[in-house]
C-alpha positions in Angstrom: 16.2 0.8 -4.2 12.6 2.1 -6.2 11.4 5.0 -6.0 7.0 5.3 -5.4 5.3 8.3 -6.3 2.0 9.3 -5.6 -0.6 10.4 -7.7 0.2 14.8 -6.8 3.7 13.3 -7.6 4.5 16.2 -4.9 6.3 13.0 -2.8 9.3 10.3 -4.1 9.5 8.2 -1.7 12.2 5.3 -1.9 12.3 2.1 -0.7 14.8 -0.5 -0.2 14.8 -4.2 -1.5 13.7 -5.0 2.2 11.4 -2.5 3.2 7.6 -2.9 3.6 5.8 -0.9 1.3 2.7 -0.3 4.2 5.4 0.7 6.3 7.0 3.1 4.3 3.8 4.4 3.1 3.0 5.7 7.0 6.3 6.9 7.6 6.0 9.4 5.4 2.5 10.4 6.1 0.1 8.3 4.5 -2.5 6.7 7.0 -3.5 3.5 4.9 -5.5 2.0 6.4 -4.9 -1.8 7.4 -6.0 -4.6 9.9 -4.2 -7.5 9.7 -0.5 -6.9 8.1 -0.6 -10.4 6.2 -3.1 -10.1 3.0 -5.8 -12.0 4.7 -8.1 -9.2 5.4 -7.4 -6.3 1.9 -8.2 -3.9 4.4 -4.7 -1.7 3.0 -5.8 -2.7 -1.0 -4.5 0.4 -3.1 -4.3 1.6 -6.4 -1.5 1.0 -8.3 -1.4 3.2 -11.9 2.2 2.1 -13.2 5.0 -0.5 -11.9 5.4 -4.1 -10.7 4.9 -5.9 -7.4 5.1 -9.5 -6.4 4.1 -11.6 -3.8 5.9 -14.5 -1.7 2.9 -15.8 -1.0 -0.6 -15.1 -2.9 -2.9 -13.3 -0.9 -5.6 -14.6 0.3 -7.5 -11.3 0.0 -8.8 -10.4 -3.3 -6.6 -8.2 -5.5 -8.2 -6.5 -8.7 -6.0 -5.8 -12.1 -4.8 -2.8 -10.9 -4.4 -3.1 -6.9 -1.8 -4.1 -4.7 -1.6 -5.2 -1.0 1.0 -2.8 0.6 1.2 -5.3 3.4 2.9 -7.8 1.5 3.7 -7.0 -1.6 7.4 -6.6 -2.4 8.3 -3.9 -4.9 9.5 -5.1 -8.1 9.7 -1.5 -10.0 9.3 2.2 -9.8 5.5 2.5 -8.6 3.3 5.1 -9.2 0.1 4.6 -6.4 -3.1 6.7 -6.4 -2.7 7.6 -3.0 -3.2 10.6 -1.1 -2.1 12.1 2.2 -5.7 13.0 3.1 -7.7 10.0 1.9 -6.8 6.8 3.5 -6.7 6.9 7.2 -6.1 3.6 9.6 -9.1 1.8 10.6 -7.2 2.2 14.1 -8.2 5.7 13.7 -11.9 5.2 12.3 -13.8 3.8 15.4 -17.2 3.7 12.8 -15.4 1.8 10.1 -16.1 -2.2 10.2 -14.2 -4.1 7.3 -15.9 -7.7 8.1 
């Protein structure tokens, strides 16, 4: 188990070994937004300030230095995200937003 905080550092969040970090991200209230759930697309890339990830497979999407793919990534280490409740919101939810 890890905990994630965010960047208010109002929320600890914890997830387990197995959990999806996109998933857990949205249930507890933070819209990132996403398209295709597999790292193909980056569409969920976020900021990560402090901690380790990994991935089972490399993305196919580019990921910068400092972001991660919430999608896909598996947690390595207490995170620290720049992510706010207010600023990300599903592209399920923007109807003007067009990734490609």
């Amino acid at each position: 188990m890890y905990n994630i905080f965010t960047n208010n550092r109002d929320d600890i969040l914890t997830i387990q070994d197995n959990e999806n970090l996109l998933e857990t991200l949205e249930d507890n209230g933070y819209p990132v937004a996403y398209q295709c759930r597999n790292g193909y697309c980056g569409a969920c890339r976020i900021t990560k300030l402090s901690g380790e990830v990994s991935y089972d497979t490399p993305p196919l999407a580019y990921v910068g230095a400092s972001e991660i793919l919430p999608c896909c990534c598996k947690v390595k280490t207490t995170l620290v995200l720049d992510i706010d409740k207010n600023t990300h919101k599903s592209c399920e939810e923007d109807n003007d937003s067009d990734l490609f």
